[in-house]
C-alpha positions in Angstrom: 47.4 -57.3 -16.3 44.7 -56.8 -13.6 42.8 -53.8 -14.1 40.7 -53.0 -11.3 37.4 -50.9 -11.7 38.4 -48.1 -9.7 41.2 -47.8 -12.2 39.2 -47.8 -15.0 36.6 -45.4 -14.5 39.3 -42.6 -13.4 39.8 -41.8 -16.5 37.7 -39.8 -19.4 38.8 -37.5 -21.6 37.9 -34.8 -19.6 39.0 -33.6 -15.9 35.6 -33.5 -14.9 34.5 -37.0 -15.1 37.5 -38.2 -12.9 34.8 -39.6 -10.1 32.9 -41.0 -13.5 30.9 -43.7 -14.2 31.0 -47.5 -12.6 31.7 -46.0 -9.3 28.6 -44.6 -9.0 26.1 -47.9 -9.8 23.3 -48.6 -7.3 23.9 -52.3 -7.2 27.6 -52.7 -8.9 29.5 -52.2 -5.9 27.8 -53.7 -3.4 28.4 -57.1 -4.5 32.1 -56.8 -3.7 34.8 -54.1 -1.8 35.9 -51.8 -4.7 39.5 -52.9 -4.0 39.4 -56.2 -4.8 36.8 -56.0 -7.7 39.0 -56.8 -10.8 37.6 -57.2 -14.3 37.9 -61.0 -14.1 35.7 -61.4 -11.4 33.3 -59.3 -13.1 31.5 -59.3 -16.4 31.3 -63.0 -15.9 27.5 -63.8 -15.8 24.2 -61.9 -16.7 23.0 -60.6 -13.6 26.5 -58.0 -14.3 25.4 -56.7 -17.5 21.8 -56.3 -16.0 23.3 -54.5 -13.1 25.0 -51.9 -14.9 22.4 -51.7 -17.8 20.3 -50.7 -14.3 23.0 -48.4 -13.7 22.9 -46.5 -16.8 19.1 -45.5 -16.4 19.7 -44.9 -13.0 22.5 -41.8 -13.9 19.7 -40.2 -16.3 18.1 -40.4 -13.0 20.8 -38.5 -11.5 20.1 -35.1 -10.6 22.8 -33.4 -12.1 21.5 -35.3 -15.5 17.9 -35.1 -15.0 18.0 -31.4 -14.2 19.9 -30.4 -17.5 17.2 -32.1 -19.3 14.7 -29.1 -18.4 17.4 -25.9 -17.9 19.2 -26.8 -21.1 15.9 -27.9 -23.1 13.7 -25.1 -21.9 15.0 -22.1 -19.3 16.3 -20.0 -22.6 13.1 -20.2 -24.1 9.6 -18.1 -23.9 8.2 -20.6 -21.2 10.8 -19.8 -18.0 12.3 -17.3 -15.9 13.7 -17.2 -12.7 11.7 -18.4 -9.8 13.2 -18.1 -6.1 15.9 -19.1 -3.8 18.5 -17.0 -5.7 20.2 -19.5 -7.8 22.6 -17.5 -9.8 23.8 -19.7 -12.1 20.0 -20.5 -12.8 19.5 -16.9 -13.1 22.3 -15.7 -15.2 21.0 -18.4 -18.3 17.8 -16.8 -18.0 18.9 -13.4 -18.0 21.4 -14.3 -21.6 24.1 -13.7 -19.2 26.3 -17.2 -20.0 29.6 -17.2 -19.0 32.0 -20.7 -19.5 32.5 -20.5 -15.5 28.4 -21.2 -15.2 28.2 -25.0 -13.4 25.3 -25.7 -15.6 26.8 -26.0 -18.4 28.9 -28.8 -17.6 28.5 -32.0 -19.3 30.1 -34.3 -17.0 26.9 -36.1 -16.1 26.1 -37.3 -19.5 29.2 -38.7 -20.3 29.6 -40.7 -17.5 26.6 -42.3 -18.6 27.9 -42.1 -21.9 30.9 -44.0 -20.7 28.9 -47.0 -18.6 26.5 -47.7 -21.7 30.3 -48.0 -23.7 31.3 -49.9 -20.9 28.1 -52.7 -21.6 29.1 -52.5 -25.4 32.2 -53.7 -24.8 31.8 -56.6 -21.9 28.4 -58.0 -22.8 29.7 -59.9 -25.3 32.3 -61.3 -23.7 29.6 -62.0 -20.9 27.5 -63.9 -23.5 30.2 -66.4 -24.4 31.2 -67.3 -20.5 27.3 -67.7 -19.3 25.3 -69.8 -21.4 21.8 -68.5 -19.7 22.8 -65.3 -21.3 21.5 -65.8 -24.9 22.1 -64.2 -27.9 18.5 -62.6 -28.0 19.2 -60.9 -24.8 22.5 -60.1 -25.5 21.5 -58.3 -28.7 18.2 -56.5 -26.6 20.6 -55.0 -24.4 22.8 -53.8 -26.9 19.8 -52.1 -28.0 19.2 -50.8 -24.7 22.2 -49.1 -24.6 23.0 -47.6 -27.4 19.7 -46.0 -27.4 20.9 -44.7 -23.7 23.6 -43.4 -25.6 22.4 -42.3 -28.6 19.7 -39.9 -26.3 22.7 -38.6 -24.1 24.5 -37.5 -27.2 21.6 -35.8 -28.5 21.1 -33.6 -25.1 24.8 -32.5 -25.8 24.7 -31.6 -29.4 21.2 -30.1 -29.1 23.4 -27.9 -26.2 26.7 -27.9 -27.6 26.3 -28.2 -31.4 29.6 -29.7 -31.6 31.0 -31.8 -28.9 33.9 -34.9 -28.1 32.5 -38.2 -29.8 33.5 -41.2 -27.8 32.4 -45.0 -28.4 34.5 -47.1 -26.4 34.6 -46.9 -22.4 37.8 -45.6 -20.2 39.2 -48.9 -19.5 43.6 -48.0 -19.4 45.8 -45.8 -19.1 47.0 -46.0 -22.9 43.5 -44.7 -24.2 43.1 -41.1 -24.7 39.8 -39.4 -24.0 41.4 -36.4 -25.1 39.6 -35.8 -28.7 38.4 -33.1 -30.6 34.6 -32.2 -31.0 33.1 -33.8 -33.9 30.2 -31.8 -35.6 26.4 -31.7 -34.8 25.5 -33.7 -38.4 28.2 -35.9 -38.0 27.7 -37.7 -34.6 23.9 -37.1 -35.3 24.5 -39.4 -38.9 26.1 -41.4 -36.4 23.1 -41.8 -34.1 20.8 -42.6 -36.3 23.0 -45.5 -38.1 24.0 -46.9 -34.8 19.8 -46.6 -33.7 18.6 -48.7 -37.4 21.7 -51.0 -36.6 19.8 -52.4 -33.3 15.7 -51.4 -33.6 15.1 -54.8 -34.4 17.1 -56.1 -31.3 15.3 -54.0 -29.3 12.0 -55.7 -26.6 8.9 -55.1 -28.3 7.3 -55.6 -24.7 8.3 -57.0 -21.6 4.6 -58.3 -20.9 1.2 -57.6 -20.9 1.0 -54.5 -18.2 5.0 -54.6 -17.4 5.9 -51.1 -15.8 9.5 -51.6 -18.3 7.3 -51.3 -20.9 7.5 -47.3 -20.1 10.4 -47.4 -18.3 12.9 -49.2 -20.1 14.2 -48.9 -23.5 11.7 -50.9 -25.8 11.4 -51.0 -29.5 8.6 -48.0 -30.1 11.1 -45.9 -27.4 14.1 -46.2 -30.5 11.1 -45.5 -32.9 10.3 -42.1 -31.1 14.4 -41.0 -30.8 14.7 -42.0 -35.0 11.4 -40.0 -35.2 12.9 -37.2 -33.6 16.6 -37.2 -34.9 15.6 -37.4 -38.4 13.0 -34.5 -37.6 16.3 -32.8 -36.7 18.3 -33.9 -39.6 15.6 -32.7 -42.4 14.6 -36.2 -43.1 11.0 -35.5 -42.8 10.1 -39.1 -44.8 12.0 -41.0 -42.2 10.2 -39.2 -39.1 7.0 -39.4 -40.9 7.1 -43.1 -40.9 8.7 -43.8 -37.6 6.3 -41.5 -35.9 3.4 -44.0 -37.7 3.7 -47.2 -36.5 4.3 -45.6 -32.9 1.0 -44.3 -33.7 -0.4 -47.7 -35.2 1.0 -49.5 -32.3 -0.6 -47.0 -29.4 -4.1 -47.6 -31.4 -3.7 -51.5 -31.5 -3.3 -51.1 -27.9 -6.5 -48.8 -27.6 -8.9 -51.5 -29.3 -7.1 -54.4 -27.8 -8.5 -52.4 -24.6 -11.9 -51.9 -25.5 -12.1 -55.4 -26.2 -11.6 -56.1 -22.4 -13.2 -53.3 -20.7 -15.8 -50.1 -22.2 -14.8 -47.8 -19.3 -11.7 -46.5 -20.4 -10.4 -43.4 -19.8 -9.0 -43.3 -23.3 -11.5 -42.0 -26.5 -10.6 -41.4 -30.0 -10.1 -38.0 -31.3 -10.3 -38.1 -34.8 -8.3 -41.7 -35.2 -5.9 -41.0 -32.1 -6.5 -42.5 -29.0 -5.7 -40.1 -26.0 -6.4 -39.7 -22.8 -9.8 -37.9 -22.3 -10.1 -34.6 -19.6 -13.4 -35.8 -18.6 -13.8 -39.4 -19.7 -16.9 -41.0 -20.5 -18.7 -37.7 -20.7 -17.9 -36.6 -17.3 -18.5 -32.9 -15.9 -15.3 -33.5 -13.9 -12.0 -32.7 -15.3 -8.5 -33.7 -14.6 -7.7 -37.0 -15.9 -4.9 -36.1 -18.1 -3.1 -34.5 -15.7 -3.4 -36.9 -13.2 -2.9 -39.9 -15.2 0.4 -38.5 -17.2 2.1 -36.7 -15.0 0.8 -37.4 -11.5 0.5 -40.8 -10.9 2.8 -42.0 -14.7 2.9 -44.7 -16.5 0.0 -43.3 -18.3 -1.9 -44.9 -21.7 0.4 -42.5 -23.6 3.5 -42.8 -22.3 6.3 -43.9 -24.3 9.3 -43.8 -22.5 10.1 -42.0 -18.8 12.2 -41.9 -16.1 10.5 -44.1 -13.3 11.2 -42.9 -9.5 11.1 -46.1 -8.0 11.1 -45.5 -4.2 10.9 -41.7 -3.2 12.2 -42.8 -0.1 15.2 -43.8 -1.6 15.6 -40.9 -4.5 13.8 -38.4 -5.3 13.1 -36.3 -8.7 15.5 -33.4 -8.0 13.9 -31.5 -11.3 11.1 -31.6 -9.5 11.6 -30.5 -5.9 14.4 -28.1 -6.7 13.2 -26.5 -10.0 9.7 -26.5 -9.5 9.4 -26.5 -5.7 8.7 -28.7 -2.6 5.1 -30.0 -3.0 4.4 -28.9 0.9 4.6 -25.3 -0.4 7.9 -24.8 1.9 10.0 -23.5 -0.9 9.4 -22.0 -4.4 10.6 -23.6 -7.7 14.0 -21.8 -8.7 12.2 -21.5 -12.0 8.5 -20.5 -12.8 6.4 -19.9 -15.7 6.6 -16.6 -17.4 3.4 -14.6 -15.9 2.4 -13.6 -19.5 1.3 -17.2 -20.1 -1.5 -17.0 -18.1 -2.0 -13.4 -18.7 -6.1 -12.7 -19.9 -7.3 -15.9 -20.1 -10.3 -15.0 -18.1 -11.2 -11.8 -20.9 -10.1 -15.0 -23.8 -7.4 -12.5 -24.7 -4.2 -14.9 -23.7 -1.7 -14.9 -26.8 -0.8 -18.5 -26.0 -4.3 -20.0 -24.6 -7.7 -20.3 -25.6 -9.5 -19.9 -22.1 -11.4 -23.3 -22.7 -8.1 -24.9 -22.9 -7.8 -26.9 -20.0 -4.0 -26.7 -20.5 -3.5 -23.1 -19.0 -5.0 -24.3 -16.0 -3.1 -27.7 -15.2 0.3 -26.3 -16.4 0.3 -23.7 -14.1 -0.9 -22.7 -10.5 -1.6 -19.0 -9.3 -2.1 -15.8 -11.4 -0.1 -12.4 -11.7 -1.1 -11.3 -8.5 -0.4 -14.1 -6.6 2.6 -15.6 -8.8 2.1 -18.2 -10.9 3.9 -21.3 -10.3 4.7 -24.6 -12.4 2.2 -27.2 -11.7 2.9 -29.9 -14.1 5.0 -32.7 -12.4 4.8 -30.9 -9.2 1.0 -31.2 -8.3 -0.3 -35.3 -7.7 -3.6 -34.6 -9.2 -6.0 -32.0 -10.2 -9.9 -31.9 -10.1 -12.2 -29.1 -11.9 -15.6 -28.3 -13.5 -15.4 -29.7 -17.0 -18.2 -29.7 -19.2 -18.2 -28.9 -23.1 -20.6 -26.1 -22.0 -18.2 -24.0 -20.1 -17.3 -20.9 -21.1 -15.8 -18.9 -18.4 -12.5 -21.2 -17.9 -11.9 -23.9 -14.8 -11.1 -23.3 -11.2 -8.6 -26.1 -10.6 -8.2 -27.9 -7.2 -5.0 -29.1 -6.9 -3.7 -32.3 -4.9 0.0 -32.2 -3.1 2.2 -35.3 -3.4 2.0 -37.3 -0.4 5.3 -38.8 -1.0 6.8 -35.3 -2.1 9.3 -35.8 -5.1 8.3 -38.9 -7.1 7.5 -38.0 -10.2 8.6 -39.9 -13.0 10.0 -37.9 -15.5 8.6 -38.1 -19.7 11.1 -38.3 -22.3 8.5 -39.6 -24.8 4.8 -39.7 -25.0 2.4 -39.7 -27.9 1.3 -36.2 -28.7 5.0 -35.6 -28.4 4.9 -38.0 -31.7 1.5 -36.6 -32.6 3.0 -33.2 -33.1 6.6 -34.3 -35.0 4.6 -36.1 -37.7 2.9 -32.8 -37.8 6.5 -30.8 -38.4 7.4 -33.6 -40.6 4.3 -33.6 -42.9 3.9 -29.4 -43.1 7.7 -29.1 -44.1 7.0 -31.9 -47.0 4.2 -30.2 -48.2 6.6 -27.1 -49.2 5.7 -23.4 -49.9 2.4 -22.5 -51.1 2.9 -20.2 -54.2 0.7 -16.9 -53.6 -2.2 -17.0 -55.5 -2.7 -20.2 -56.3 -4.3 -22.9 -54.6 -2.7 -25.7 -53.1 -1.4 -29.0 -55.5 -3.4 -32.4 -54.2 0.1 -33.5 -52.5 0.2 -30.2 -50.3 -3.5 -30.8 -49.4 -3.0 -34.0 -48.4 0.4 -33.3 -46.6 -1.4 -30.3 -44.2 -4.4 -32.4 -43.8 -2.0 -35.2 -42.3 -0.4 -32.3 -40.1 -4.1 -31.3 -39.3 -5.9 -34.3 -38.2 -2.6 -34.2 -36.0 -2.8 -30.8 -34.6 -6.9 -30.7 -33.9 -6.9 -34.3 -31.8 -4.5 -32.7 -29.9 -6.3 -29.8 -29.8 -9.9 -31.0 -29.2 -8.5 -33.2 -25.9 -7.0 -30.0 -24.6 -10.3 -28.1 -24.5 -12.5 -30.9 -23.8 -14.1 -31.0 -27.0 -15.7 -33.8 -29.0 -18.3 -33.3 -31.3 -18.7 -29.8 -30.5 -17.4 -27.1 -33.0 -14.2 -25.9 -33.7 -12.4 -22.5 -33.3 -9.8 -23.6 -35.2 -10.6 -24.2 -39.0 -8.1 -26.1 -41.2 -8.8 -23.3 -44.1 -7.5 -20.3 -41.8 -4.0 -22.1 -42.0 -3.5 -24.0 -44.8 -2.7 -20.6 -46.6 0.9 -21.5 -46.5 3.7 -23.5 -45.4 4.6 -20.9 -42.9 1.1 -20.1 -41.2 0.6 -24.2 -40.8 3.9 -24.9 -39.4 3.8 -22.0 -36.7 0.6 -23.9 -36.1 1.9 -26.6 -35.0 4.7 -25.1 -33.3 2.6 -23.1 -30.9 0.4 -26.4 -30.5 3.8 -28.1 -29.6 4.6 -25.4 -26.6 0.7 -25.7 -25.5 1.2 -29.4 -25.5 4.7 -30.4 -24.1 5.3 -26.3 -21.6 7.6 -27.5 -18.9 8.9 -30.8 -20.1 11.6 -30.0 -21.6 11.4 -29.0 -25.7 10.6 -25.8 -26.1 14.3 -24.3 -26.7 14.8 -27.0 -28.7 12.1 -26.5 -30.7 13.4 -23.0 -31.3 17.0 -24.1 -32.1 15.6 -26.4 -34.8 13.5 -23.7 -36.6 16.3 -21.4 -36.7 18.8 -24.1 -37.5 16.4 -24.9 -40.8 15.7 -21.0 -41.2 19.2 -19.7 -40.9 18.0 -17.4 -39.2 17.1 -16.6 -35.6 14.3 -14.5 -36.4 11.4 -16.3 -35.4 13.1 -17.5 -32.2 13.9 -13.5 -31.3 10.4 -13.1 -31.8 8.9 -15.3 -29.3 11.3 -15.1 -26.8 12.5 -11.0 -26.6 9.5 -10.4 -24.6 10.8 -12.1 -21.6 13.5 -9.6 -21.3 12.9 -6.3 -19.4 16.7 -5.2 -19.4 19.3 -4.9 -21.6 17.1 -5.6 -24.5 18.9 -4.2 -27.2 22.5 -5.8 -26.4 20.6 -9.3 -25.8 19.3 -9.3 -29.5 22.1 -8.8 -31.1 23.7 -11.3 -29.0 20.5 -13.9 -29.8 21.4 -13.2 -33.4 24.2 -15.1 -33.8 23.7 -18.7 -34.8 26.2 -19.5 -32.4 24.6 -18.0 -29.6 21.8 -20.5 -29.9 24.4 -22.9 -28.2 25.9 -23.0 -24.4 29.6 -22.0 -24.0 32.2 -24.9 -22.8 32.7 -24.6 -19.6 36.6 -23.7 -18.5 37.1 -26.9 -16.8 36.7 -29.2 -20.6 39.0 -26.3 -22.2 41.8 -26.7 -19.3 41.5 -30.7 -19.8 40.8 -31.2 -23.3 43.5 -29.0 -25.3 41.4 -29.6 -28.7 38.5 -27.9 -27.7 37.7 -24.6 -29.0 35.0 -22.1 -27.6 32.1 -21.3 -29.2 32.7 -17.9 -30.6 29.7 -16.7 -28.9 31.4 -16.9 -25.7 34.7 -16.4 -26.3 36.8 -15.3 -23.1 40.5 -14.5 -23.1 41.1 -15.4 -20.2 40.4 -18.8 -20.3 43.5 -20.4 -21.2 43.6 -24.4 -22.8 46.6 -26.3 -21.0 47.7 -29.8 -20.9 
């Protein structure tokens, strides 16, 4: 029977995704007329698995993916609030005021490109054995490829969700059903993680000396940093520890292969990690990290991100909708919580040192004026940056020229930096009062340390100079160095989408949300009292399904949190 495509991606096992998946690649269906594109005159020669390989970063690209990355990873946290042009639904998961009818918390996005990496799963092979220029090695990379596409879209949803419809083969007739209940967090994240170690090895090392894909496509250290941070999740801190080292062993290969070629690098060693420097080569001028990670991209440190290719053609919609057009015509419909850059110039900030150059290039403007996200959003920034400063920086800050093309960072080294530090201080294990610590929880903080202070020293522009933070003032206990490394984690990676996350997994290894009701209460000036208690529930840590999956999928069941009578399942 002839299947055509536009049958087979009308289907998913929810409602929502009825427009889903192949319909929507860049290149797929321009090679021929939808209607008379049938299976067998597709999947017949490598440049289709390439196209809808393509395809599947290009939906991550997709705004409706892309912007779910930050509002589900970050708006709930103590780093966002609402910015401007009245977006309610924006608004009302700011304000702890979630209802199932919200369109942000619809998944639909993610599963369709769920469905076209199942979609390569099942047809490359089949590809492999018709064109004999499509070897096995290339076969098996792309295999790779996609089920760590997969693997990361599943993570987003369970990280959201908690428990959500587990589906490994594509929409392809109309006697599969797509309507499944949703399999638990530990399950499809055991799941993840064995499908990940099945295909590492498969996976590009590099696609050439200087290759853009290197940063931009799935490569072996890109699976390396996803293990690293699912087992962080799962409790398997062994597992992260070692995934998170050869990233780091590979990133310093890379550094002295470097040096080898050229001394004037804008990359040093702090401690033994190479990282971008603020002011390289002992400059008074400061701005290099922000411009080279998240203005211009592709940086030294990069592991894996989302590459705008042409802004002409598509733009980062995170960027000019949630942050704001780069002409200064519209403000972000999110922005910084003001207390983050509250007292930095009196050094009182409860977040920031005011040498840390961090406070300055994440965000723009001040109470009075309204602060504004910067990161992503600015090209380039240029300040006063010598060791000797004491009063803070005065950034400059450049505008895009081509407005909305910045690439967006799933992955980048301090990111790995500071898991190996969450890995190593939850190892080391409670400190027992009184007594000092055994050589193996000495060892496991100073691994967390050397960690925490590169990170550290690079953000305030400090090399040989000494240090306000001393190991001894936190290696007093388990609790006091990991809430170390957690602050240095929100410092570090504010605005790219982690810091909810981070919270969910602390009160997910707690059980308890305490220390997550501690940070972020403060953002709430109404209705303080009902929103802790709500917070308090483990439950609530997750987003409601939205009404549309309970109407289409009759196994779902609402999180309790945000249960609603009215919303009735039907077939």
């Amino acid at each position: 029977m002839k299947i055509h495509i536009n049958k087979q991606v009308a289907r998913f096992f929810s409602a929502a995704l009825l427009a889903s998946s192949l319909t929507a690649c860049d290149d797929f269906l321009s090679i021929i007329p939808l209607n008379d594109v049938v299976l067998e005159n597709y999947w017949t020669e490598e440049a289709d698995v390439t196209s809808v390989v393509n395809s599947c970063y290009s939906q991550l690209l997709a705004d409706d993916c892309l912007k779910r990355m930050l509002i589900w990873g970050e708006l709930r946290s103590d780093n966002l609030a609402t910015g401007g042009n009245n977006n309610i639904e924006i608004a009302r998961i700011a304000e702890e005021n979630i209802l199932e009818t919200n369109g942000l918390v619809k998944w639909e996005a993610f599963y369709q490109c769920i469905n076209r990496c199942n979609t390569v799963l099942y047809y490359a092979p089949s590809v492999n054995e018709k064109d004999p220029n499509y070897t096995d090695a290339e076969l098996r990379a792309n295999i790779a490829e996609v089920t760590a596409i997969r693997a990361l879209c599943y993570f987003y949803l369970i990280r959201t969700f908690r428990n959500v419809p587990y589906v490994t083969e594509p929409s392809i007739d109309d006697g599969q059903n797509y309507r499944v209940p949703a399999s638990s967090f530990d399950e499809i994240l055991t799941n993840l993680i064995n499908d990940l170690e099945a295909v590492k090895n498969d996976a590009v090392r590099t696609y050439g000396e200087d290759n853009p894909k290197n940063k931009t496509h799935i490569t072996r250290y890109a699976i390396y940093a996803l293990l690293a941070d699912m087992y962080l999740w799962q409790g398997n801190y062994q597992k992260c520890i070692e995934y998170c080292d050869q990233i780091i062993d590979y990133k310093i290969a890379e550094y002295e292969e470097d040096l080898q070629e050229t001394s004037a690098l804008d990359v040093e060693l702090y401690g033994r990690f190479p990282l971008i420097s603020v002011a390289p080569a002992n400059s008074t001028r400061g701005g290099t990290v922000f411009t080279e990670i998240f203005g211009t991209g592709l940086s030294f440190e990069s592991i894996f991100e989302l590459n705008i290719v042409d802004s002409e053609t598509r733009e980062n919609g995170l960027v000019r909708d949630l942050f704001g057009k780069s002409d200064g015509s519209s403000v972000g419909q999110v922005a910084p919580l003001s207390y983050l850059k509250q007292g930095l110039s009196e050094n009182t900030n409860n977040y920031f040192q005011r040498s840390d150059t961090r406070a300055y290039e994440n965000m723009e403007g001040d109470e009075t004026s309204g602060v504004t996200v910067a990161k992503y959003f600015k090209k380039s920034v240029d300040y006063l940056a010598s060791s000797s400063t004491a009063l803070g920086y005065s950034p400059t800050f450049t505008n895009r020229s081509d407005d909305h093309s910045a690439n967006w960072i799933v992955y980048r080294l301090t990111d790995v930096m500071l898991m190996k530090a969450e890995a190593e201080v939850m190892l080391a294990g409670d400190v027992v009062d009184g007594t000092a610590l055994t050589p193996e929880q000495d060892a496991r903080f100073k691994a967390a340390w050397e960690c925490v202070i590169a990170v550290w020293k690079r953000a305030n522009n400090k090399r040989t100079a000494s240090d306000t933070l001393v190991y001894t003032d936190y290696a007093t206990s388990r609790l006091a160095m990991e809430n170390l490394v957690m602050d240095e984690r929100q410092r570090e990676l504010m605005f790219e989408g982690k810091r909810w996350f981070d919270l969910v997994r602390i009160c997910r290894r707690d059980g308890s949300n305490q220390r997550m009701l501690d940070k972020v209460m403060g953002k709430f000036k109404e209705n303080i009292v009902a929103i802790r208690i709500r917070l308090a529930s483990p439950d609530a840590l997750y987003l409601p399904y939205h009404e549309d999956e309970l109407r289409a999928n009759p196994y779902l069941v609402q999180n309790p949190a945000y249960e609603n009578e009215s919303i009735t399942q039907t077939e």
